[in-house]
C-alpha positions, 0 to 999 in steps of 0.5 A: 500500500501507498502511504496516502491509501494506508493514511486513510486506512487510519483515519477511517479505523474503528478498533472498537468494531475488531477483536484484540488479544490480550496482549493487545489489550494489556499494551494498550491500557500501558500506552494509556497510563504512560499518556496520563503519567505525561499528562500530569507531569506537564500539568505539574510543570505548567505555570499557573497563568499558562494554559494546562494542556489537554487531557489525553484521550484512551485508545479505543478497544472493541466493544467500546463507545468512543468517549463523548465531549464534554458538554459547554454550560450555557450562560443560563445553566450558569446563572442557575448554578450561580443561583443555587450555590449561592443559596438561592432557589432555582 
């Protein structure tokens, strides 16, 4: 294969829909905590003023859904919340 055909290849993967081993599995869920190690130490070493980097994401494994994004809170849910911890009924 050309590097454009197995580029899209790998842009249009589901590992979700595949079978992997147990070692497949094991390595994966590795590559996850060393991801989440970097994570917390950039985060560590971030200055407090700077932007902190972005959370890293799992790898997919099969049988599992991709992860959804966080929803925005709109200015009204805000408002509520504001209302709410703050004493005030809703």
């Amino acid at each position: 294969m050309s590097d454009e055909e197995l580029a899209e290849q790998a842009d249009k993967s589901e590992p979700e829909k595949g079978r992997w081993s147990q070692a497949e599995q094991l390595l994966a869920l590795v590559a996850d905590r060393v991801a989440g190690l970097a994570y917390l130490y950039a985060s560590a070493n971030t200055e407090s003023k700077s932007k902190r980097p972005k959370a890293p994401e799992p790898i997919r494994r099969p049988g599992a859904k991709p992860v959804k994004p966080k929803q925005e809170i709109t200015d009204v849910q805000a408002d509520i919340l504001f209302r709410l911890i703050n004493g005030g009924a809703a």
